[in-house]
C-alpha positions as CSV (number, residue, x, y, z in Angstrom):
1,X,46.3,258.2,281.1
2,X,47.3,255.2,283.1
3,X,48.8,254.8,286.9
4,X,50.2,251.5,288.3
5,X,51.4,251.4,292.3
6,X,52.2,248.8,294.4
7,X,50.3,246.1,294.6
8,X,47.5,248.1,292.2
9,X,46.7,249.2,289.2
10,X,44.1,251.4,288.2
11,X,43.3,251.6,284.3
12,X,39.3,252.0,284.1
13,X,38.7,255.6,282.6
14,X,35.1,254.3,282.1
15,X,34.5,252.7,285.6
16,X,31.3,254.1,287.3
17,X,32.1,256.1,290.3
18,X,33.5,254.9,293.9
19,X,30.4,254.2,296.2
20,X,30.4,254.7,299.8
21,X,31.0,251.9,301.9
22,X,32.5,251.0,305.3
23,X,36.0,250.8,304.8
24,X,37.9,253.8,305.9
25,X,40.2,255.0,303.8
26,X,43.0,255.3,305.9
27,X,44.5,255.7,309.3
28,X,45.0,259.8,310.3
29,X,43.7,261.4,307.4
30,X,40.2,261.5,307.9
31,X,39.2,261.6,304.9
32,X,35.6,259.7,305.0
33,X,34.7,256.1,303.8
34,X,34.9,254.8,300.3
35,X,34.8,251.3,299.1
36,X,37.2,248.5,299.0
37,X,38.5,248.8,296.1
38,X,40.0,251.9,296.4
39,X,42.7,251.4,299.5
40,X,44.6,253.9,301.4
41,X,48.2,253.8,299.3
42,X,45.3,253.9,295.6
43,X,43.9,257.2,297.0
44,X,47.4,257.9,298.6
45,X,48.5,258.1,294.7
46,X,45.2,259.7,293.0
47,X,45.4,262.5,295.9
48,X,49.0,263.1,294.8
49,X,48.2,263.2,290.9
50,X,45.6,265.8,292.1
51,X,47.6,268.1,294.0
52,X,51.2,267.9,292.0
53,X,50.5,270.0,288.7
54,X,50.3,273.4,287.4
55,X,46.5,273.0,286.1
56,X,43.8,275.3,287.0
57,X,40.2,274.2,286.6
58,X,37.5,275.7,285.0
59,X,33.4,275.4,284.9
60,X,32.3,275.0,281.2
61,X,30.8,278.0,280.3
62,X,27.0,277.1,280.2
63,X,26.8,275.3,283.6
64,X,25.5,277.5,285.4
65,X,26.0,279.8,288.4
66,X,26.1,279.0,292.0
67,X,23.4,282.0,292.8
68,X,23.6,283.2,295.7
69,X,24.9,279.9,297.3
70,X,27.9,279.7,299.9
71,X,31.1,279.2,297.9
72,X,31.7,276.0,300.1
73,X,28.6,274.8,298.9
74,X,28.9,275.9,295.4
75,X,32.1,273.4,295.3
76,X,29.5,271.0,297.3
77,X,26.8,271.1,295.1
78,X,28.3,270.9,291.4
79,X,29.3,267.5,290.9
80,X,27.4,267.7,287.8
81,X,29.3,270.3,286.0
82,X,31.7,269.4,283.5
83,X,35.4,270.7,284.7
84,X,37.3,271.8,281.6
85,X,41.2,272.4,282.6
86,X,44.1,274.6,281.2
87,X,47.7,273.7,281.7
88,X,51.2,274.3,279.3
89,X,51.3,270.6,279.0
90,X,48.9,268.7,277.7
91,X,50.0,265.4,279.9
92,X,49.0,267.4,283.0
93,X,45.7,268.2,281.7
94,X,45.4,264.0,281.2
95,X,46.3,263.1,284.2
96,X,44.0,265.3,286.1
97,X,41.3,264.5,284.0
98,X,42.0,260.8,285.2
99,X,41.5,261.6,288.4
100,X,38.5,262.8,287.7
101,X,37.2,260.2,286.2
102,X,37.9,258.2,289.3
103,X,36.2,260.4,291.7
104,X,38.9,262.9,293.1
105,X,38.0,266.1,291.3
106,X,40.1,269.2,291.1
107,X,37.5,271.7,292.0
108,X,39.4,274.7,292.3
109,X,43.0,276.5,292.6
110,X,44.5,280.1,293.6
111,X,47.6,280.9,294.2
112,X,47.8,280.0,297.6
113,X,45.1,277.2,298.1
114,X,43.8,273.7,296.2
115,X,40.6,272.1,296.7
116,X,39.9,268.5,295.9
117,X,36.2,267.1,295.8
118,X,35.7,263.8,296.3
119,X,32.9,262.2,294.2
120,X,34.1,258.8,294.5
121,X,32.4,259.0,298.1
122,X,29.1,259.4,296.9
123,X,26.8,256.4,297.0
124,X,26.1,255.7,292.4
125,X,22.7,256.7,292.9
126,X,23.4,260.3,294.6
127,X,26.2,260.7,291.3
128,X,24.8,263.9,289.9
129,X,23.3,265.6,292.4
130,X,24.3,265.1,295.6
131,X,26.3,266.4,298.0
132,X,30.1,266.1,297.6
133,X,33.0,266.2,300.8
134,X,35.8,268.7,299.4
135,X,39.3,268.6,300.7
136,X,41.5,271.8,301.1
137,X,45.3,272.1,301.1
138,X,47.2,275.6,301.4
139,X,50.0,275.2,298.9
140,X,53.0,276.1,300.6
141,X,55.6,276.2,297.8
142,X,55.5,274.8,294.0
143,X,59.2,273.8,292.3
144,X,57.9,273.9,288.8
145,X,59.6,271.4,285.8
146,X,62.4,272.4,283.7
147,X,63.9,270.2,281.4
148,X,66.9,270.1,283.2
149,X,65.6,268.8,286.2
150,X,63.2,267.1,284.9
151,X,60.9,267.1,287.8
152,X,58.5,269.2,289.5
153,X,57.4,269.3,292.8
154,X,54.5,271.0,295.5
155,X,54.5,271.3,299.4
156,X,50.9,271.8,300.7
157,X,49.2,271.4,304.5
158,X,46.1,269.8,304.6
159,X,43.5,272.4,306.3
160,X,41.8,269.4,307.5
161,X,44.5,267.0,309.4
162,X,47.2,269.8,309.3
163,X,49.6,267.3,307.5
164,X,52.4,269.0,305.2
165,X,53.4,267.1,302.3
166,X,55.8,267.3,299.7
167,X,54.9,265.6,296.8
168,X,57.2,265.1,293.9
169,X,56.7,263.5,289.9
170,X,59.6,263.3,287.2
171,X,61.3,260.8,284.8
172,X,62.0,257.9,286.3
173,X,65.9,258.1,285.4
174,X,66.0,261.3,287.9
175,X,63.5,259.6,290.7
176,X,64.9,256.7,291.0
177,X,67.6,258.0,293.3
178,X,65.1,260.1,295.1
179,X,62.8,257.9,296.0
180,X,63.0,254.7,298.6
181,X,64.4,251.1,297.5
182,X,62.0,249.5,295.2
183,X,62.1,245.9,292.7
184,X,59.1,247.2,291.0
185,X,59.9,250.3,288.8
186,X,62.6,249.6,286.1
187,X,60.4,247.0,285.3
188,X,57.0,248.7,285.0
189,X,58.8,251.7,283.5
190,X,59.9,249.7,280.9
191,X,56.5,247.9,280.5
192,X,54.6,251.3,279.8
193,X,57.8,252.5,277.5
194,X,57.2,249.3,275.3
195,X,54.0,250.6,275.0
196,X,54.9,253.7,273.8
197,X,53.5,256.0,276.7
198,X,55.6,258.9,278.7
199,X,55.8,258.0,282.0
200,X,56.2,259.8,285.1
201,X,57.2,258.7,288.5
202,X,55.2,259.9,291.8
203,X,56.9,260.0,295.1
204,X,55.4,261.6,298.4
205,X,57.3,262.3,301.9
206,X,55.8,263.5,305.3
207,X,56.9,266.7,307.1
208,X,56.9,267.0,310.6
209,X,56.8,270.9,311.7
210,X,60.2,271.0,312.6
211,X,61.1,269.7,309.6
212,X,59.7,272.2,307.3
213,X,60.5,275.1,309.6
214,X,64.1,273.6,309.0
215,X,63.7,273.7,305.1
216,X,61.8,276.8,305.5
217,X,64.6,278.9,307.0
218,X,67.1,277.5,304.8
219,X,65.4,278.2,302.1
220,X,64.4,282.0,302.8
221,X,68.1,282.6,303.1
222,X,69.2,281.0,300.0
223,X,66.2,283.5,298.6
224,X,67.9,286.6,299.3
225,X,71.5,285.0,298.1
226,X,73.0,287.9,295.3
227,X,75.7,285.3,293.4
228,X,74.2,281.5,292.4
229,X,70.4,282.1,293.8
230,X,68.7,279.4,291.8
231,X,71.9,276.8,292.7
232,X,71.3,277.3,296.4
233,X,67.7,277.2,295.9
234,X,68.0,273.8,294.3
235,X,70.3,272.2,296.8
236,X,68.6,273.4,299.7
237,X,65.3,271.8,298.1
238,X,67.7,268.3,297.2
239,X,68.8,268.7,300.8
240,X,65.7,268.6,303.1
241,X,63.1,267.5,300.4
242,X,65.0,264.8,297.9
243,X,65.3,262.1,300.1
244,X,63.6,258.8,301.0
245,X,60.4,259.4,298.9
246,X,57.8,257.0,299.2
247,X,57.1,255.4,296.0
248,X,53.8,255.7,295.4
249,X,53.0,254.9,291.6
250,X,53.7,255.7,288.2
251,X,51.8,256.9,285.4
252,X,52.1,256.4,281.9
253,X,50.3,259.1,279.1
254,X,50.1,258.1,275.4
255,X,51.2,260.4,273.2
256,X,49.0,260.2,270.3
257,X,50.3,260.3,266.6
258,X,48.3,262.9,264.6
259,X,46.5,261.5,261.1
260,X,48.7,260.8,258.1
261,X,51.8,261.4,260.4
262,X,52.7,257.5,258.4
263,X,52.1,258.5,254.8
264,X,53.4,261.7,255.1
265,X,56.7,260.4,256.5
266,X,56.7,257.6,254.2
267,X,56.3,260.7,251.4
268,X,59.7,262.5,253.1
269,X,61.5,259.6,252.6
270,X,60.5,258.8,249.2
271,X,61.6,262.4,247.8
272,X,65.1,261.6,249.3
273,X,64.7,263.7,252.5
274,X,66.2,262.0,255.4
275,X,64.3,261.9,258.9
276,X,65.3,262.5,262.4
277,X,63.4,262.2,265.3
278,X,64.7,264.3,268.6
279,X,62.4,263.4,271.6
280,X,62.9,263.7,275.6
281,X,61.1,260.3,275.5
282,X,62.8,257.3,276.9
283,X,64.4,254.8,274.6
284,X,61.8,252.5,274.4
285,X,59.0,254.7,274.4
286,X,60.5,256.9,271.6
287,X,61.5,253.3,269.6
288,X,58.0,251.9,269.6
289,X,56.5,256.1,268.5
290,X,59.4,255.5,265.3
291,X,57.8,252.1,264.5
292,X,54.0,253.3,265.1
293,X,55.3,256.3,263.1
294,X,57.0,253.9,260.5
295,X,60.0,255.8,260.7
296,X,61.2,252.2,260.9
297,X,60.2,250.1,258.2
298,X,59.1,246.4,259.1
299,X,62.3,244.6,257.9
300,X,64.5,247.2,259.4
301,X,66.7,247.0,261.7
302,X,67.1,249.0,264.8
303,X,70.4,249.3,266.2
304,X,70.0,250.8,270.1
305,X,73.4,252.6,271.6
306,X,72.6,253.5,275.5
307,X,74.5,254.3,278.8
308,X,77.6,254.6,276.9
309,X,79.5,257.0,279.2
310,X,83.5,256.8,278.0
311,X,85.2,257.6,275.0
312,X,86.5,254.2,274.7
313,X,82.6,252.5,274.6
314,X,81.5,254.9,272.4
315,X,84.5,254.6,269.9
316,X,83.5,250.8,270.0
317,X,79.8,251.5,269.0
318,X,80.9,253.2,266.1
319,X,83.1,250.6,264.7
320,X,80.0,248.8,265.4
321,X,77.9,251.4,263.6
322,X,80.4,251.6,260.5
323,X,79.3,247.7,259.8
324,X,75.7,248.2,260.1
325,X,74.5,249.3,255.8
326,X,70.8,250.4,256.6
327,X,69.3,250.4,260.0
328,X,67.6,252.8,262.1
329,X,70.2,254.1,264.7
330,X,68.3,254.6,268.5
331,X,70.3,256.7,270.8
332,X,70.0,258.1,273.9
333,X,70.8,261.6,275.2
334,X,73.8,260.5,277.5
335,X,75.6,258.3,275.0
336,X,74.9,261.0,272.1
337,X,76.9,263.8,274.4
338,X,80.0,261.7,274.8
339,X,80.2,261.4,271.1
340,X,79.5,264.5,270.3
341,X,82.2,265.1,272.5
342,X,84.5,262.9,271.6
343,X,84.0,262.2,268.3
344,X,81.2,264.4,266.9
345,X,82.4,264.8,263.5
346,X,82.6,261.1,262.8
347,X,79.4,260.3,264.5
348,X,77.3,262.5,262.1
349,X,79.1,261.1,258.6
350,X,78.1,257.5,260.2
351,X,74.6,258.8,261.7
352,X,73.8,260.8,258.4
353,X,74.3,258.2,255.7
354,X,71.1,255.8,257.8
355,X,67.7,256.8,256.7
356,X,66.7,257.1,259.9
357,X,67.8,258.5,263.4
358,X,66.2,258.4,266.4
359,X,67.7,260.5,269.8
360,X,65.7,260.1,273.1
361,X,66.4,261.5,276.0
362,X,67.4,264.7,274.6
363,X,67.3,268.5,276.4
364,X,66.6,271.5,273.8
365,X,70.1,272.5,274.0
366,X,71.2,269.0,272.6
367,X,68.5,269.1,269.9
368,X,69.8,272.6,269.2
369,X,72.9,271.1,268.7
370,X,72.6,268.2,266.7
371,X,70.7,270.3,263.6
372,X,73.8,272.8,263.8
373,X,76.0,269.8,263.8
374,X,74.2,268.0,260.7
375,X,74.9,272.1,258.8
376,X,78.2,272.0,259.5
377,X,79.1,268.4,258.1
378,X,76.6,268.2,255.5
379,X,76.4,271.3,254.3
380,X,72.4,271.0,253.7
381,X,69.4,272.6,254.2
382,X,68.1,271.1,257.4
383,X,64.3,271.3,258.3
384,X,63.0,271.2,262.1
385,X,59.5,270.7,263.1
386,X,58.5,270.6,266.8
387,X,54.9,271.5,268.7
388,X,56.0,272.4,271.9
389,X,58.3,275.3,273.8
390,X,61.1,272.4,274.1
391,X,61.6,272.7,270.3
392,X,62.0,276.4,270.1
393,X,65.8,276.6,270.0
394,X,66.1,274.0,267.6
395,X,63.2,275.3,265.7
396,X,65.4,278.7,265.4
397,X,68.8,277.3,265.0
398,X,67.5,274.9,261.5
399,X,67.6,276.8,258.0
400,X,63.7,276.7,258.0
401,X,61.4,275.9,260.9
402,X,58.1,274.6,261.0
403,X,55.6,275.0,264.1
404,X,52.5,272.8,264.9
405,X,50.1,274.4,266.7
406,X,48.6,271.8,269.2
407,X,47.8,270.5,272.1
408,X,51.6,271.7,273.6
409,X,50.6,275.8,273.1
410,X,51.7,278.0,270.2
411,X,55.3,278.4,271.3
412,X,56.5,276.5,268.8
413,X,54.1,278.1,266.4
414,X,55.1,281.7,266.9
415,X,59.3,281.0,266.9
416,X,59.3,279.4,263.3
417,X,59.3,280.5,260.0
418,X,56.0,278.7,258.9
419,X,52.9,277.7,261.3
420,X,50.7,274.6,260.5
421,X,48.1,273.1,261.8
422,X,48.6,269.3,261.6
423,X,51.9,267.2,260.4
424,X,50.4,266.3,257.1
425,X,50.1,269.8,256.0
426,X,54.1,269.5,254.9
């Protein structure tokens, strides 16, 4: 995992840990001293990666008990146990490992409460076996990620200064209007995306009491609504919580190719079987996974169709496309539902004679519908293979399905015909 903010960058999973020092680490949080190199908006960013997740910690069986300790200073006292974490997405887990590794540790979660232990403040020497501060926030309400959103969220109150916080993380296309005026993130966005990680936007806002008694109230009584209860949830939370983020960072998780993921692609194509990759990914991220991948061969070309948003532009990328003998079309999840629904038909005879297709930025639903869209016109047995629970319904609506169990759960796994361990095994 990687985060940039700014005016840093932190990218040191091996760095020893933070060491005390005298510089505070910031004005009205109290949290203690830690070193210069770790400022108030860098600890501002790893706080928020620690607190805005749905991963619950867990001592490594073997460490060892507390005795008969107090719990506080059970948390205190085992810096030295290895923390193993379980979470639905594997990118969660990565992230929260990195903020372990540079000293903000999630120690433990309940429903109601986090607690953060701050290693970095101890001096190198004590690293082991000293005596930790912790850091305890009652979580107030968690908005958890959908794909259709495509953003989750947490309000918690510090127990310590009493501050309420919403803190907020989700693609960049949907936090870009949610967070305040910025000339950094397209840029670094498409930095990370080049090199093929998923990246994920953090944004943080302050709540006065009155605030959140406001958002409070409003949302209790969209609660109890009886007709469009999620819809008035959601606009209640876009309505006192969306707006004027601070921009804190953003972090970019590689997504790691399993082994032989190459040959065995390069093995599809050769027995005449024609590939498709359906990601969420952004366009460049999923364009540099298709070259790692060599979905792309080296002297192909890859032909990129994004932000097309009229019927018009998209009937003028096909004339395009119809010129184009063998490339490897790239398109994105906006431009592909226009022409599906403007022109679907003729888009998949185009999209279907290329050897390769890649579409980013797509929900399930979309991926559901392109396999039953390639059935219908071609009139072949179509194949899907996915790992995680955003595959399911194009898992179930392909002739066969294939699930990998992995790193993203076994929902994937237990919807398809056939369950496998790694790509290869096709």
């Amino acid at each position: 995992a990687r985060a940039v903010g700014p005016g840093a960058m932190a990218d040191q999973p091996d760095q020893p840990p933070l060491s005390a020092d005298d510089q505070p680490l910031g004005k009205g949080h109290h949290h203690g001293r830690a070193r210069r190199d770790m400022p108030q908006h860098v600890f501002d960013m790893v706080e928020s990666l620690a607190l805005c997740h749905n991963v619950t910690p867990a001592e490594e069986e073997g460490s060892g008990g507390g005795g008969g300790a107090s719990h506080d200073a059970q948390l205190a006292v085992a810096v030295s146990k290895p923390m193993s974490y379980q979470a639905s997405s594997p990118d969660e887990v990565a992230i929260v490992q990195w903020t372990e590794r540079v000293g903000v540790v999630l120690a433990e979660r309940t429903l109601t409460t986090m607690t953060l232990r701050l290693d970095a403040l101890l001096g190198e020497a004590q690293h082991g076996r000293g005596v930790a501060p912790t850091l305890t926030y009652d979580v107030l309400h968690v908005f958890p990620f959908t794909s259709e959103a495509k953003r989750m969220g947490v309000v918690v109150r510090s127990r310590r200064s009493g501050e309420i916080l919403f803190i907020q993380k989700g693609a960049d296309a949907v936090m870009a209007r949610i967070v305040q005026y910025n000339d950094w993130l397209d840029e670094e966005c498409g930095n990370m995306a080049r090199d093929g990680l998923r990246t994920l936007v953090v944004g943080r806002k302050r709540l006065s009491p009155q605030a959140y008694r406001r958002f409070e109230e409003a949302y209790q009584r969209a609660r109890v609504t009886v007709v469009g209860r999620a819809e008035a949830m959601r606009q209640v939370v876009a309505a006192h919580l969306e707006a004027d983020l601070e921009l804190l960072g953003l972090t970019g998780v590689e997504d790691r190719l399993q082994d032989n993921v190459r040959a065995t692609l390069e093995l599809l194509g050769n027995a005449g079987i024609k590939v498709w990759m359906l990601t969420g990914d952004k366009v460049e991220t999923a364009t540099c996974v298709a070259v790692s991948a060599r979905l792309v061969r080296r002297d192909q070309l890859v032909h990129v169709v994004a932000g097309l948003r009229t019927a018009q532009e998209v009937n003028v990328a096909l004339e395009t496309l119809r010129t184009l003998s063998d490339c490897c079309l790239v398109v994105d999840g906006e431009s592909l539902q226009v022409a599906l629904d403007f022109f679907g038909d003729e888009f998949v005879q185009l999209a279907t004679r290329l050897s390769a297709v890649v579409c980013c930025r797509c929900s399930p639903t979309q991926k559901a519908d392109i396999v039953r869209l390639i059935q219908r016109h071609t009139r072949r047995r179509v194949l899907a293979v996915g790992d995680g629970g955003n595959d399911v319904s194009m898992i179930q609506a392909a002739d066969v399905g294939v699930g990998l169990v992995g790193r993203e759960g076994k929902q994937a796994s237990l919807a398809a015909d056939f369950s496998v361990l790694q790509f290869a095994f096709l």
